[in-house]
C-alpha positions as CSV (number, residue, x, y, z in Angstrom):
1,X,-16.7,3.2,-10.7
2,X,-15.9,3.3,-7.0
3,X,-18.7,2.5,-4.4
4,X,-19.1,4.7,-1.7
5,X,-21.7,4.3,0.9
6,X,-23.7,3.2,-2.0
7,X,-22.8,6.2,-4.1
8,X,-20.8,6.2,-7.6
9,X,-18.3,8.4,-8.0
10,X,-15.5,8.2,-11.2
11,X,-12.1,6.7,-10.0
12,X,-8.8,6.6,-11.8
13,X,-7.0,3.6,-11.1
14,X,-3.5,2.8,-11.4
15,X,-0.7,0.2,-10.1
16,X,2.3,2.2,-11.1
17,X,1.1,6.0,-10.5
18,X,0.3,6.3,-6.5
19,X,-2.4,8.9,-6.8
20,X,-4.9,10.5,-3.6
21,X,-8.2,10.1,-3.8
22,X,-10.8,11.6,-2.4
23,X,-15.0,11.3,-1.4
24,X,-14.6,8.1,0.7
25,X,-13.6,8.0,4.0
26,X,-10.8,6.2,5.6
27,X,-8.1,6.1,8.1
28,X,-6.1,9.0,7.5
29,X,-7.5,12.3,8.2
30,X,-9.3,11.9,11.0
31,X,-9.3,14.7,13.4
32,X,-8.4,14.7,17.2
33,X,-9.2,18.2,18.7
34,X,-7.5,20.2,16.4
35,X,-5.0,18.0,15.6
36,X,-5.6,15.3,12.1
37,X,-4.6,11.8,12.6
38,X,-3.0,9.4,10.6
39,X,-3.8,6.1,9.3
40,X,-2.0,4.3,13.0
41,X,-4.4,7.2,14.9
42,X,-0.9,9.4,16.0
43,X,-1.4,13.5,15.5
44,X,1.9,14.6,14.3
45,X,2.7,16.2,17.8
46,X,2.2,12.9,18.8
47,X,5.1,11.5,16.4
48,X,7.2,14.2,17.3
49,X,7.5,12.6,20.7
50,X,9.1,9.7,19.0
51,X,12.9,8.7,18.7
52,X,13.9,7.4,15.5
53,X,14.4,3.9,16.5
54,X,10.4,4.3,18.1
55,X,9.6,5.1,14.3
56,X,11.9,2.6,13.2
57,X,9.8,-0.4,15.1
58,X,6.6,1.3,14.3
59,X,7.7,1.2,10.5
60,X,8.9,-2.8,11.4
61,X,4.9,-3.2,12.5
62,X,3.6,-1.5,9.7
63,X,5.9,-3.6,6.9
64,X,4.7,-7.1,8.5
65,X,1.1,-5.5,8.6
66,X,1.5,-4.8,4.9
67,X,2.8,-7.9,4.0
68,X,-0.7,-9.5,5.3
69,X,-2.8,-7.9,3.8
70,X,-0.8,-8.5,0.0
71,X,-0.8,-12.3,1.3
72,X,-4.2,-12.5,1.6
73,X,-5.2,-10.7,-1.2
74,X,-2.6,-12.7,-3.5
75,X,-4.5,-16.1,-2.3
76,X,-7.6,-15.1,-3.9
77,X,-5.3,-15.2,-7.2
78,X,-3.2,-18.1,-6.8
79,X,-0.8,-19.4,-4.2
80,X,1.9,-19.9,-6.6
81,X,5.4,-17.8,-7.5
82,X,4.4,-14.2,-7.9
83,X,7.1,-11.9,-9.5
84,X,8.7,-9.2,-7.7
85,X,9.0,-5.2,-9.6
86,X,11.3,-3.9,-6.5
87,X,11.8,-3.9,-2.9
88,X,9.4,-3.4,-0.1
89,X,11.0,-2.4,2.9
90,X,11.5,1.2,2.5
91,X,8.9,3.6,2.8
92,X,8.1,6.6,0.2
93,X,7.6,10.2,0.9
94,X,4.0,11.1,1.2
95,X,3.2,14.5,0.7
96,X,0.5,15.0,-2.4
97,X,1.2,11.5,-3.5
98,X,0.1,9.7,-0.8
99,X,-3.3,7.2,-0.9
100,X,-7.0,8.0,0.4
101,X,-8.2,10.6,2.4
102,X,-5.9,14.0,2.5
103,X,-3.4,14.2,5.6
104,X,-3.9,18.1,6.3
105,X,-0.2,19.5,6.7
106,X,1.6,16.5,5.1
107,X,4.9,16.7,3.3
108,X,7.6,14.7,1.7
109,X,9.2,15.5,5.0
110,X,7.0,14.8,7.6
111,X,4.9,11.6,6.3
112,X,5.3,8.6,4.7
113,X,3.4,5.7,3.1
114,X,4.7,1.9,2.6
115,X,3.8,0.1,-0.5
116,X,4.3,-3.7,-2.2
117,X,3.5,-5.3,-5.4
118,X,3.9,-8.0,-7.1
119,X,3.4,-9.5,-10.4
120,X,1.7,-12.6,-12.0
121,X,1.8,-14.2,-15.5
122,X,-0.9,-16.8,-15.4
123,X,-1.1,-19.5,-18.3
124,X,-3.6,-18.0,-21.2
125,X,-3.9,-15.3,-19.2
126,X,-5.2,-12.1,-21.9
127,X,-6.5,-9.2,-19.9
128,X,-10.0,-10.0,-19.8
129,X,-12.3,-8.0,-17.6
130,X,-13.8,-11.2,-16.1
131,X,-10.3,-12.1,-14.5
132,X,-11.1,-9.3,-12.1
133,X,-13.9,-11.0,-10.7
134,X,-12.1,-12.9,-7.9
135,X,-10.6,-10.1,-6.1
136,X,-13.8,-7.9,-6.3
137,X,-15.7,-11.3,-5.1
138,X,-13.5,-10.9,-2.0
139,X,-13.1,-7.1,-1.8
140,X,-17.5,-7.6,-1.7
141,X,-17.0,-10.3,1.4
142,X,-14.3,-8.2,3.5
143,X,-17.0,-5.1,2.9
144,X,-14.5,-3.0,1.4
145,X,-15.3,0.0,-1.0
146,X,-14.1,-1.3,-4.1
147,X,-14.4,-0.1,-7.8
148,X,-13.4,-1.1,-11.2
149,X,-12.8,0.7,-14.5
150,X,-11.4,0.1,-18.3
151,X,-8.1,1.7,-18.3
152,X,-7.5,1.8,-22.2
153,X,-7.1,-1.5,-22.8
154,X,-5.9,-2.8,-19.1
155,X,-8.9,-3.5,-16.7
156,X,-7.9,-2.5,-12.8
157,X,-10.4,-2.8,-9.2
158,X,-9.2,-0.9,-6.1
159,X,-10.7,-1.3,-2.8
160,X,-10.0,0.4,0.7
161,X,-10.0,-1.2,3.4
162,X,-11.3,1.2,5.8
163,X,-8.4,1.0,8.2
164,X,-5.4,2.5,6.2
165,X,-4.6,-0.3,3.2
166,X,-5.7,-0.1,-0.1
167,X,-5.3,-3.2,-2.8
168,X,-5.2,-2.1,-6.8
169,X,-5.5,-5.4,-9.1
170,X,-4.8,-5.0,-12.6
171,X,-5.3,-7.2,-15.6
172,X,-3.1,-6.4,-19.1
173,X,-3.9,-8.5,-22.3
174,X,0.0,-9.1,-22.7
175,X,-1.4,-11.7,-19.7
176,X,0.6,-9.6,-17.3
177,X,-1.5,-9.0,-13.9
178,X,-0.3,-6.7,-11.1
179,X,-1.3,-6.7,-7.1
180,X,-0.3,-3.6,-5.0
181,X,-0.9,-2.7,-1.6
182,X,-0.6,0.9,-0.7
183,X,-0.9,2.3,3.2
184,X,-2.5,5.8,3.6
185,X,0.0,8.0,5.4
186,X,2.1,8.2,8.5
187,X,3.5,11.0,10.5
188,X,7.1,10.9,10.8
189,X,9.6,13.4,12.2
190,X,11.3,13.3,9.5
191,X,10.7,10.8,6.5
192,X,14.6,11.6,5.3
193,X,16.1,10.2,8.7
194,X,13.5,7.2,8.7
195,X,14.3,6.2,5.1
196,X,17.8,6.5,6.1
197,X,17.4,4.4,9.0
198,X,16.2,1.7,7.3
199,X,18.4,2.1,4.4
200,X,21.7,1.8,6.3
201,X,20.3,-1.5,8.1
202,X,19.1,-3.1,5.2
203,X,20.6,-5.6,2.6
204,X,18.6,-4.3,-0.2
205,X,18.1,-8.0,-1.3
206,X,14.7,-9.3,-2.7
207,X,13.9,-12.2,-4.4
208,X,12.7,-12.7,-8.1
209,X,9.9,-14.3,-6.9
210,X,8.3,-15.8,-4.1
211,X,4.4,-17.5,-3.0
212,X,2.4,-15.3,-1.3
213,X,3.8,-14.6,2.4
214,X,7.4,-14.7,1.8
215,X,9.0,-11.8,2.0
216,X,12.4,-10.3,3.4
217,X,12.4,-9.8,7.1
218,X,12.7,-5.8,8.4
219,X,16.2,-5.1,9.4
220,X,16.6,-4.9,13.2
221,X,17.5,-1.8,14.8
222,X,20.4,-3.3,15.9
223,X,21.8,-4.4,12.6
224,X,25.0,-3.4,11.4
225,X,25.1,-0.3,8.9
226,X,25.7,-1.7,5.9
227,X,28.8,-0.5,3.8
């Protein structure tokens, strides 16, 4: 069950599936005149003002931001080798799919969201629903609106930040435990040319692992396209 404000309302929870949710209030959404903010407090006029290789640094910001907040949330765990399940440095089209509060008028073209995850196997580990008690311990001292709930036979707590991250922690009686960070959307002039962007620049090399904090560096705008 999710807390919010003090009131219980059902959640689904899930690591692989990026689904919106909504009844608890968070960064995206807010309203400026007429105009809804995101998560980074930009209207989409306001992005519209913004050359790609603005959007490009923004999205640099946002990735090392990211990469924080899975750090710290990763420590509460263990500060050992967590396993890697893909790349991080390209963002995903928004539109319906896109974490926390609605972004009224977003698209697959016009937003985006960043997400990381990674994945631990600890000795003995089998799932139990007590191993979720560390990151709910700390979800309860950063005053984030968390939740948990049995998913079949997988037990999972989410929390949201408040300021545009969410963290989904998932135990699996095969003794396979997953940590994902998910940022609530960002306007973008066009999520196609962005992706691109980043794309071109980047080496598309990750690790198989790594210890909390280490993590591919964003490509510089100045890179060279990569062939």
């Amino acid at each position: 069950m999710l807390r919010c404000g003090g009131v219980l309302g059902a959640v689904v929870l899930s690591v692989v599936t990026v689904l919106a949710v909504a009844g608890c209030a968070s960064g995206a959404g807010a309203v400026l005149g007429d105009e809804p903010q995101d998560t980074a407090g930009l209207t989409q006029a306001e992005a519209a003002g913004l050359s790609l290789e603005e959007e490009f640094g923004l999205a640099s910001e946002r990735y090392v931001e990211m990469q924080g907040v899975l750090e710290e949330a990763q420590l509460q765990i263990s500060d050992g080798a967590w396993f890697w399940n893909g790349g991080d440095v390209l963002p995903v089209a928004a539109g319906a799919d896109a974490f926390g509060e609605p972004l009224p008028g977003a698209d697959d073209d016009n937003s985006y969201f960043f997400t990381a995850g990674r994945i631990l196997e600890p000795e003995g580990a089998e799932g139990v629903r007590s191993d979720l008690d560390p990151m709910i311990e700390y979800f309860d001292q950063k005053g984030w609106e968390s939740g948990s709930r049995e998913i079949g036979r997988n037990s999972e707590a989410r929390a949201d930040s408040g300021d545009g991250w969410w963290v989904t922690y998932t135990v699996r009686p095969n003794g396979q435990y997953s940590l994902a960070v998910y940022s609530e959307p960002f306007w973008t002039n066009d999520s196609g040319a962005l992706f691109s962007a980043i794309a071109d620049r980047d080496p598309a090399d990750f690790p198989d692992e790594s210890v909390p904090g280490e993590y591919p560096p964003f490509p510089s705008w100045s890179d060279p396209v990569q062939p």
